[in-house]
DORO-497447 format. One record per residue (C-alpha): x, y, z. Coordinates in steps of 0.1 Angstrom, whole numbers, padded with zeros to 4 digits, always signed. Layout:
# DORO-497447
XYZ...
# end
This chain:
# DORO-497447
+0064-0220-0497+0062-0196-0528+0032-0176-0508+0052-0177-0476+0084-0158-0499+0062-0130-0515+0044-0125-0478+0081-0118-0463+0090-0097-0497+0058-0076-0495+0061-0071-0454+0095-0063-0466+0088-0037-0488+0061-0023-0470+0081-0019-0437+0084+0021-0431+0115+0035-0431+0124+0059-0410+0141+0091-0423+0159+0119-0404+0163+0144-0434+0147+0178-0431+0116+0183-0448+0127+0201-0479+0157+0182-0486+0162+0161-0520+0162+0122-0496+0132+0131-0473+0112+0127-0507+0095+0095-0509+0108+0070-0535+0086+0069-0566+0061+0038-0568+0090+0009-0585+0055-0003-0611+0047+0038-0618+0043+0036-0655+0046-0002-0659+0018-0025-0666+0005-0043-0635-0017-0069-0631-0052-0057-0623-0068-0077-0600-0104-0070-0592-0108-0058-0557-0131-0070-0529-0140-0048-0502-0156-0062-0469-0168-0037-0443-0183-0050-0414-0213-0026-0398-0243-0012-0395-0261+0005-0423-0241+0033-0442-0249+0069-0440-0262+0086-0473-0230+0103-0475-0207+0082-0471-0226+0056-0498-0228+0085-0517-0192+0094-0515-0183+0050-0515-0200+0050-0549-0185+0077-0567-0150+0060-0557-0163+0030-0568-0169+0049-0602-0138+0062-0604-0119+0026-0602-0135+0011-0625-0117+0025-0651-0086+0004-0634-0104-0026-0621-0132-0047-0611-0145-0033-0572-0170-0055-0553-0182-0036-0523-0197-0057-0497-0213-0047-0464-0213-0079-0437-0237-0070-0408-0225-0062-0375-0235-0085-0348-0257-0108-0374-0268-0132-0345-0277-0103-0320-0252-0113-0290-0250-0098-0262-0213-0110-0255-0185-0082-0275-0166-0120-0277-0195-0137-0295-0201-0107-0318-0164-0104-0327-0172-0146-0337-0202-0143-0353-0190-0115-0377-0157-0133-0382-0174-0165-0394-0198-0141-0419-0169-0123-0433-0148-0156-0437-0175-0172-0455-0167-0143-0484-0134-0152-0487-0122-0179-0513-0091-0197-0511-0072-0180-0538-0079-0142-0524-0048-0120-0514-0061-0108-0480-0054-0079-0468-0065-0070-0433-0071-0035-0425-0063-0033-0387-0047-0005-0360-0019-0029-0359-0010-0030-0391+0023-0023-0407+0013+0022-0413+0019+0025-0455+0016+0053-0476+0004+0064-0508+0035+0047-0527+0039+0018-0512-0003+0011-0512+0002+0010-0548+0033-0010-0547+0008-0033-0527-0015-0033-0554+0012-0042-0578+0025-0071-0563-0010-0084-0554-0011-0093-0590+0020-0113-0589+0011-0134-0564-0008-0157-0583-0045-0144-0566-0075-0143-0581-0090-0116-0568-0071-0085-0539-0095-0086-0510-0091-0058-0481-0115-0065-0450-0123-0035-0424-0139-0048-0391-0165-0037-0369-0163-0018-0334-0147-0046-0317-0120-0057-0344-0116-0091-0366-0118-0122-0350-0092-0149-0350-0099-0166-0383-0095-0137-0404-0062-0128-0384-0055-0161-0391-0061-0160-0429-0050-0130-0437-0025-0124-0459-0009-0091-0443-0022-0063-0418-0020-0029-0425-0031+0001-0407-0047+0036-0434-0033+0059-0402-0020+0060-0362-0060+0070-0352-0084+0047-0350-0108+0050-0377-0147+0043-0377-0152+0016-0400-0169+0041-0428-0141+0065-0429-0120+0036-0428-0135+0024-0461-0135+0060-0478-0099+0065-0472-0097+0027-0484-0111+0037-0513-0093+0068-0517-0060+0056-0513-0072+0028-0538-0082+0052-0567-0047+0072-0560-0026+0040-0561-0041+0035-0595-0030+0068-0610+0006+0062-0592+0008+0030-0614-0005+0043-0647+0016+0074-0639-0013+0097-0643-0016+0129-0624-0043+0126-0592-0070+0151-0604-0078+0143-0639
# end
């Protein structure tokens, strides 16, 4: 009952809000991060991506991010293989790679499912995301990216919320670079540290 609360408080809090102020105007500016400054819980944060082998660049690029949040927190990068049984059926695929990515999950993981139907966030409220992850009572903040045809049922299923990096669909490796972007900015929003440092 307690997780079922702090789902509908996070949802909640994540929900955009809609603003019809001009631009420039003092309350179209977005509302500061409510941890900024505070100390937060810092989980360690998995990262599941579902495809084929990464380019050099984009490893290269995955890594330095990777780098970079360590200073704030553990980060486990795994790469799950798309289509590991070799189907031939989208439906089976979609299956196959659920039941891989499920078997990385553990019971006490705050789940985060990275999906074009997914509440849209921004900066500020990713790292109010990453704040109250560590209240839940988690172990570990897990985000999972799927492959070209999606997550399967049991990680829709499982899933703690579904959120969605932009309003285009994303390739599942520029998916996981702005993951890991807006990761590494969330954690400068919460230590109230300026981005380029």
């Amino acid at each position: 009952m307690e997780t079922r609360i702090m789902v509908i408080a996070l949802c909640a809090s994540l929900s955009p809000k809609k603003n019809h102020n001009s631009p420039g105007s003092s309350t179209s500016q977005s509302k500061r991060c409510k941890y900024a400054g505070q100390s937060v819980r810092a989980l360690p944060i998995r990262i599941l991506t579902v495809g084929k082998k990464r380019s050099l660049g984009v490893q290269l690029l995955a890594d330095e991010y990777i780098g970079k949040l360590k200073y704030y927190c553990n980060v486990d990068d795994i790469q799950v293989r798309s289509n590991p049984k070799n189907a031939r059926d989208a439906r089976a695929q979609v299956d196959d790679e659920d039941m891989s990515v499920m078997n990385l999950i553990s019971s006490d993981d705050w789940v985060v499912m990275l999906d074009e139907d997914g509440i849209e966030i921004g900066s500020e409220q990713m790292a109010e995301l990453v704040g109250d992850a560590g209240n839940t009572g988690a172990s570990r903040l897990l985000f999972c990216i799927g492959g070209p045809y999606g997550h399967g049922q049991r990680i829709r299923k499982r899933a703690n919320m579904s959120i969605r990096l932009s309003s285009m669909v994303l390739n599942h490796q520029i998916a996981l670079l702005v993951l890991m972007e807006q990761l590494y900015r969330s954690w400068t929003i919460l230590k109230g540290q300026n981005y380029h440092h």
